[in-house]
C-alpha positions as CSV (number, residue, x, y, z in Angstrom):
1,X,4.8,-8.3,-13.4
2,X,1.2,-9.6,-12.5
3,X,0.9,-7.3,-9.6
4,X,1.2,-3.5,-8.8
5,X,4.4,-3.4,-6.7
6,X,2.8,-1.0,-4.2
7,X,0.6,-4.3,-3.2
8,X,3.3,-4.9,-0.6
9,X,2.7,-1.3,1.0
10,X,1.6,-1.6,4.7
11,X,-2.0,-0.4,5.1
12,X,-1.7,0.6,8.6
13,X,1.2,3.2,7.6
14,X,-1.5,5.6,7.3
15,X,-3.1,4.4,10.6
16,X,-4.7,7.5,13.3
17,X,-2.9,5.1,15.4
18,X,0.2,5.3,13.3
19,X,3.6,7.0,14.6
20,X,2.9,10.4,11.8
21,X,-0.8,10.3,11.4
22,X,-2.1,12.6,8.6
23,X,-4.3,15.4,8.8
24,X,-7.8,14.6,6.8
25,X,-7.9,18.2,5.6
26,X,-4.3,17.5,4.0
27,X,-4.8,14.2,2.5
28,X,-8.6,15.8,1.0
29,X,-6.8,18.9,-0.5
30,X,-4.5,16.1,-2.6
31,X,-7.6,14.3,-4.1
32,X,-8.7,15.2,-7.6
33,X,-12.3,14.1,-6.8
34,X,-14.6,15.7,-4.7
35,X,-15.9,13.3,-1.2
36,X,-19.1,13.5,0.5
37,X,-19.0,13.3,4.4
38,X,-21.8,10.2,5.2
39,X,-24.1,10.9,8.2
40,X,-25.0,7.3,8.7
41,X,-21.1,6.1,9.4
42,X,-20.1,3.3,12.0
43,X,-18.9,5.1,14.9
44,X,-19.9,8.5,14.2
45,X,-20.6,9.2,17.8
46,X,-17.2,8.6,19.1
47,X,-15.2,10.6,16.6
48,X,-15.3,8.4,13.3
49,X,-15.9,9.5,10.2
50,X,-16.3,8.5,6.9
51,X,-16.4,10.0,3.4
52,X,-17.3,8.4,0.3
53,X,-17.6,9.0,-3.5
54,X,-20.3,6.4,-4.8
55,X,-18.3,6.6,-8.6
56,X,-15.1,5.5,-7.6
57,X,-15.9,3.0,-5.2
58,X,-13.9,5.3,-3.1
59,X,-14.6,5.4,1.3
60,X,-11.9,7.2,3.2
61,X,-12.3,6.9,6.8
62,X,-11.4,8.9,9.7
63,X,-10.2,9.6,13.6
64,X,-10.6,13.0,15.7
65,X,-7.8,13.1,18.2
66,X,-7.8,16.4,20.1
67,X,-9.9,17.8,17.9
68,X,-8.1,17.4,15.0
69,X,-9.4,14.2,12.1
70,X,-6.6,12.4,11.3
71,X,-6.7,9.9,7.7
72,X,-7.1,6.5,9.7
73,X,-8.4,3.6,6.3
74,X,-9.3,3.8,2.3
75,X,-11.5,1.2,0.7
76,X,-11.3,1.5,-3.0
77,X,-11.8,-0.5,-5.5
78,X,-13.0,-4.4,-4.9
79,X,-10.3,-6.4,-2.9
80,X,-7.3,-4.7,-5.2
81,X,-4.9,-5.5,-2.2
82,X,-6.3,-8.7,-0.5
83,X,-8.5,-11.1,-1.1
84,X,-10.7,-10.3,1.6
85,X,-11.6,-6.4,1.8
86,X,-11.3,-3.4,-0.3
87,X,-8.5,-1.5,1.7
88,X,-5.6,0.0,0.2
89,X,-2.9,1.9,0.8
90,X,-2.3,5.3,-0.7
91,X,-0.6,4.4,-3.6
92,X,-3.9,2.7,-5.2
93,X,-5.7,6.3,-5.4
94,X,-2.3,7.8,-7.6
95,X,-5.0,8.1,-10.3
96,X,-7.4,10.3,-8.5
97,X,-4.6,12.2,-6.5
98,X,-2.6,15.2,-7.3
99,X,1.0,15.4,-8.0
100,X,1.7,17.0,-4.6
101,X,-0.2,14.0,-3.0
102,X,2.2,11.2,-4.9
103,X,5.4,13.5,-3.4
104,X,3.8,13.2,-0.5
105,X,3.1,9.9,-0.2
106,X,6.0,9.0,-1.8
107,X,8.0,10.6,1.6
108,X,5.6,9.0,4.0
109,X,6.7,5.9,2.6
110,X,10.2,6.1,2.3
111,X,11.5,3.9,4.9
112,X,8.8,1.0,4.2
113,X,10.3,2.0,0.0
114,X,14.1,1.3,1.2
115,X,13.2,-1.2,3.6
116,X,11.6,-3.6,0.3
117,X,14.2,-2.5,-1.8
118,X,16.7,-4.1,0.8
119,X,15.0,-7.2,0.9
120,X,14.8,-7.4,-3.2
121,X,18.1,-7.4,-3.6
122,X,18.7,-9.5,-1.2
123,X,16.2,-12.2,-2.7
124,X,17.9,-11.2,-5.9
125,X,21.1,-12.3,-4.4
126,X,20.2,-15.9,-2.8
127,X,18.0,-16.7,-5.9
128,X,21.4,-16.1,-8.4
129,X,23.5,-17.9,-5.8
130,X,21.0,-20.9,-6.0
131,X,20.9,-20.8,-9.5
132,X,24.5,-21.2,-9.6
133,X,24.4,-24.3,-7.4
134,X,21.5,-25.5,-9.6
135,X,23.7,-25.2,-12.7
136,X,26.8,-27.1,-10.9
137,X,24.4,-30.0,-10.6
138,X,23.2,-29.7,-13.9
139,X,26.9,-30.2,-15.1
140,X,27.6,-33.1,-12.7
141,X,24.6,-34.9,-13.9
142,X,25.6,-34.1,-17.6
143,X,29.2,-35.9,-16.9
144,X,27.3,-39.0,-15.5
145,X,24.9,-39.1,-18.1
146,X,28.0,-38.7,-20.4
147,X,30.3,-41.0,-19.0
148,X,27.8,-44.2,-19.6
């Protein structure tokens, strides 16, 4: 497999906007790294916030709802996800996280988990089914070719 299979993890699942946003202070206490809050952040005014750790290319961004900030984006890396920014889902920090953090993120994701899985097998299914028309062909050209 060329890919991480969590590629095809929706980023927004973790969304302030999302329908279970999570608490920052939760999803700091799963990090293995330390953060620094920046003071210069986009939006700072109006509730955003942003945290950063310059040695793992690491910026976690955040919403205040009713006083409460909420996990809202993670850029990590350089474009590990997509080809055209450095967001990621939560399953591209495992590294850095703690093994309560991967439980928990591993819950947070389990429809999204089952919901792939379906759509595997079902893939799985139609590409066997057209391999076995592909192989009936094969034979039927074989007896033409043969019968010359």
């Amino acid at each position: 497999m060329n890919e991480p299979v969590y590629k095809h993890f929706k980023i927004c699942t973790i969304s302030v906007r999302s329908k279970n946003p999570i608490p920052m202070e939760k999803f700091l206490q799963f990090l293995t790294i330390k953060t620094k809050l920046s003071c210069k952040n986009l939006g700072r005014s109006y509730g955003w916030r942003e945290r950063y750790n310059e040695a793992e290319k690491l910026i976690i961004t955040g919403g205040v709802m009713r006083g409460v900030e909420y996990l809202d984006a993670i850029e990590f890396g350089e474009k590990l996800q997509n080809p055209y920014n450095n967001y990621v889902n939560p399953f591209y920090l495992f590294p850095l996280m703690t093994s309560e953090g991967k439980a928990f993120f591993k819950e947070h994701y389990r429809d999204e988990i089952k919901n792939l899985i379906k759509a595997a097998e079902e893939n799985v299914f139609e590409a066997k089914n057209q391999i076995e028309r592909e192989m009936a062909i094969v034979k039927e050209l074989e007896k033409i070719q043969e019968d010359r």
